[in-house]
N, C-alpha and C positions, 0 to 999 in steps of 0.2 A: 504494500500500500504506500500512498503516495502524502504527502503534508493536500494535497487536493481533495483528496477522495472523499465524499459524500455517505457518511455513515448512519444509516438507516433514514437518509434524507436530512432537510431542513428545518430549523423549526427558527422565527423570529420571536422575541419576545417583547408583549405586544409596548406599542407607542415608543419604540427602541430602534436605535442601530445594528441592536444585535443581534447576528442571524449563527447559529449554531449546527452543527450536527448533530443529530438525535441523541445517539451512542455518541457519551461525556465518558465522566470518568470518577469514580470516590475516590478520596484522598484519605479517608482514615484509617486503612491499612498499613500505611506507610509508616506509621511509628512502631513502637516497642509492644508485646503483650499486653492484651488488655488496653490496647490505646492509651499509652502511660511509656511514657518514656522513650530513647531514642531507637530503632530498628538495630536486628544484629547486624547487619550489613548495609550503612548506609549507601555505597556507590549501589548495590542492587535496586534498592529504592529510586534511586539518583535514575537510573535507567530504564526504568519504569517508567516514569515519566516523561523520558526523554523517547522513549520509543511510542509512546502512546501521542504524543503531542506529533510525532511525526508518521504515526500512521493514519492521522487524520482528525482525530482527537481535539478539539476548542472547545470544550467545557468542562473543566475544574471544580467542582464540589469539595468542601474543605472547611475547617471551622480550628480556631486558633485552641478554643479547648481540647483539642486531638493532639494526646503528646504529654502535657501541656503545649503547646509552640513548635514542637520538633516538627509536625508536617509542613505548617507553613514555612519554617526556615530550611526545609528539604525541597518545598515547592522554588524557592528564591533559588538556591543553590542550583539545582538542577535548569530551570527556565530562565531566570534575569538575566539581563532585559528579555519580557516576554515577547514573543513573535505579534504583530497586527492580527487582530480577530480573535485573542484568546480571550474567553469570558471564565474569571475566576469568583465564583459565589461563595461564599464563606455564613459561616451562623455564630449569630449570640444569642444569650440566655442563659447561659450555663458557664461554671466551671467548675474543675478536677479538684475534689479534697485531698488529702495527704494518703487516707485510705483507699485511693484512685476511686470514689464513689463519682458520682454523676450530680450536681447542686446548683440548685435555680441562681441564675445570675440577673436578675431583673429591673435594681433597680437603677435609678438614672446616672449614679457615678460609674455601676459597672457597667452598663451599658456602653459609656463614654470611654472608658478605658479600655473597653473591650473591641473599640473600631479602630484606637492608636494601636495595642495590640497587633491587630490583621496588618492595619496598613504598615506597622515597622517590620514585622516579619515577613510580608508578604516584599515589601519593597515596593510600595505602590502609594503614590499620592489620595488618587481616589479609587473605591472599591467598586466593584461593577453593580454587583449584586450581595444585601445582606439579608437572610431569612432569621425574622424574631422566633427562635425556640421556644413555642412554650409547652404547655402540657405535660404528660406521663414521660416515663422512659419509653414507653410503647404505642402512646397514644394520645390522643385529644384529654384533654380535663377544661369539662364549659368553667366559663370565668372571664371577664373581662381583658382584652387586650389593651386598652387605650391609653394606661399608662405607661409602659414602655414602648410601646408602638408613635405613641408621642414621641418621645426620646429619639428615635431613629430618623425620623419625619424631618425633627430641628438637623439632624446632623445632616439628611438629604439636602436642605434648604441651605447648609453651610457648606457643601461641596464634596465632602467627606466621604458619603455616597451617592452614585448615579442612582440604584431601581433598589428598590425594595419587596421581599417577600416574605411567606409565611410558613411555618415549619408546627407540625403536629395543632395543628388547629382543626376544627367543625367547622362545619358551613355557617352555622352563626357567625363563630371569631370572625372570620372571614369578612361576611360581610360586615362586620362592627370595624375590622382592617382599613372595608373599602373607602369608608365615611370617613377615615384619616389620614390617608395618603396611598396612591394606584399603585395594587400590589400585579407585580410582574411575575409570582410565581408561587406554586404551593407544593409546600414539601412534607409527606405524608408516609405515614407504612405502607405499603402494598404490593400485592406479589399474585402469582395464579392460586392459591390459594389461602388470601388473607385479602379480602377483595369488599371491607366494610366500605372504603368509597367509591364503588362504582356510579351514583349518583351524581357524586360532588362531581367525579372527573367528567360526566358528559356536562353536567352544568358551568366548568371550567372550560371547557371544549367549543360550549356555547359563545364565549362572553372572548375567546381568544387568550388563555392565559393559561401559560404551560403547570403540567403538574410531573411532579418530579419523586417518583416511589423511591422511600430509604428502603434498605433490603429488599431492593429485586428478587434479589437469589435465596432470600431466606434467613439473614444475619448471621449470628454467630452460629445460628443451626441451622444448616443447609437445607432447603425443601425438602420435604419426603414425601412421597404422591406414587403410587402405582401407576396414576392414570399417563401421569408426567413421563416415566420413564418408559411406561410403553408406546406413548405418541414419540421420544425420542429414538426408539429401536427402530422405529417402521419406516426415520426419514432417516440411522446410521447416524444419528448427532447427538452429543450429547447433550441430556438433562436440560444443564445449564442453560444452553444455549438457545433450546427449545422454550423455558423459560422468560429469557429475556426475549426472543422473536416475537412471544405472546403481549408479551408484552408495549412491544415498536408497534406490531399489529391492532393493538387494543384500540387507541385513540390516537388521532395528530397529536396530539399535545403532551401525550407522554415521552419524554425525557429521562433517558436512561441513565445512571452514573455507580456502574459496578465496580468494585474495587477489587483490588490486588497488589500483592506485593513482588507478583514474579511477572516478568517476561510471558512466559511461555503461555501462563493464564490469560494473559490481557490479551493474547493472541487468540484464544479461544472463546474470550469473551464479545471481540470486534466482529468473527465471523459470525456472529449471532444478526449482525444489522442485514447479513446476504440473505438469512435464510428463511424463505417465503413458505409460512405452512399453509397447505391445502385447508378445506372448508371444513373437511372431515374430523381434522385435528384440533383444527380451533373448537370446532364442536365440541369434541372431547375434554377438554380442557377446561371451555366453560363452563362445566358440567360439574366441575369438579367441590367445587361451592355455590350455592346460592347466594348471589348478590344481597347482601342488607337493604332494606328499602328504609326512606326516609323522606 
């Protein structure tokens, strides 16, 4: 593949200059166990990257709490200065305790510090895109956005960021989002079988506003699905792959950004943008969960 090549298509994000290919890329693999500390091999890391960006690759998912910092100052190392077109989205809301737990970083100092943060590690004046974290480790918690969502809005208005987006939120948060400042993007669980927004993403699909599944592929615990693994037998690809196509497949709007820390993976994860499953398969796959309605 080529730094050209069109990976699973286009997608702009809407009222923006930025126009992406589908298949991006996670960046939270790149640190140490447990997303805590630095990788055992940073040049591997370092090339992951670098092979990724030059197989086609312009979108970066990444957040300064991954590490603490070591992704993004991998992301700097390996990219600065970045090439024209790359879009690097990064998230707050959160930071790492001492016990590498997971803890709400919400309010408006850390918010502020947590955009110096990105942009010192990342090496970047202003950030493309920032997604407010809020909710469960796993999911939406209803509640109010509007005060830290606030907070982002002034820094958009002071130059700090271009677009703003949203990260484990409802269709409520959302639109309570839209009433204070135009969200470019929603970043949610979903996978072929964990599929509670199927709603929201055609309603996003609607309005033109990319949605972006954390754990594609199943998080820390890889998908397990019989249905999965026999739709991969019958097309000779694996699993995974089958997975994330269902995915490209699913809506225009969904934005893929699987991670990995090896070559050889991320290799297997891009040919996933080639591969077109038949009608029969998707069938199958649908199948596999009933949609949550809402």
């Amino acid at each position: 593949m080529t730094k050209s090549t069109t990976l699973g298509g286009t997608f702009t994000f809407l009222n923006t200059s930025m126009t992406v290919n589908r298949m991006g890329y996670g960046a939270m693999q790149l640190a140490g166990p447990q997303v805590w500390g630095p990788p055992r091999d940073v040049d591997a890391s370092v090339a992951v990257l670098r092979e990724a960006v030059s197989s086609g690759v312009n979108h970066i998912d990444t957040s300064d709490f991954y590490g603490p910092h070591v992704t993004n100052q991998i992301i700097k190392q390996a990219l600065h200065p970045y090439v024209d077109g790359l879009v690097i989205v990064t998230k707050l809301g959160a930071r790492r305790g001492e016990d590498k737990s997971w803890i709400h970083a919400l309010s408006r100092q850390e918010l502020i510090d947590g955009v110096h943060d990105n942009l010192r590690n990342l090496g970047l004046d202003r950030l493309d895109v920032v997604n407010l974290r809020v909710g469960g480790v796993m999911g939406p918690a209803e509640g109010s956005i509007e005060e830290p969502l606030t907070v982002l809005a002034e820094l958009k208005q002071q130059g700090l960021i271009r677009h703003l987006g949203l990260s484990n939120v409802s269709p409520k948060q959302f639109a309570e989002g839209q009433k204070i400042s135009e969200i470019v993007c929603v970043q949610n669980l979903y996978n072929v079988v964990h599929r509670n927004d199927d709603v929201f993403i055609n309603d996003l699909a609607g309005q033109g506003i990319a949605y972006v599944p954390f754990f594609p592929l199943g998080g820390f615990t890889p998908l397990q699905s019989s249905v999965l693994e026999t739709a991969a037998a019958s097309l000779n690809s694996a699993p995974m792959q089958v997975a994330l196509a269902w995915l490209l497949q699913r809506s225009p709007n969904i934005l893929l950004i699987p991670g990995t820390s090896s070559t050889g993976h991320l290799g297997e994860n891009l040919k996933a943008a080639t591969l077109q499953l038949p009608p029969e398969v998707i069938a199958s796959l649908d199948a596999i969960d009933e949609p949550a309605k809402s």
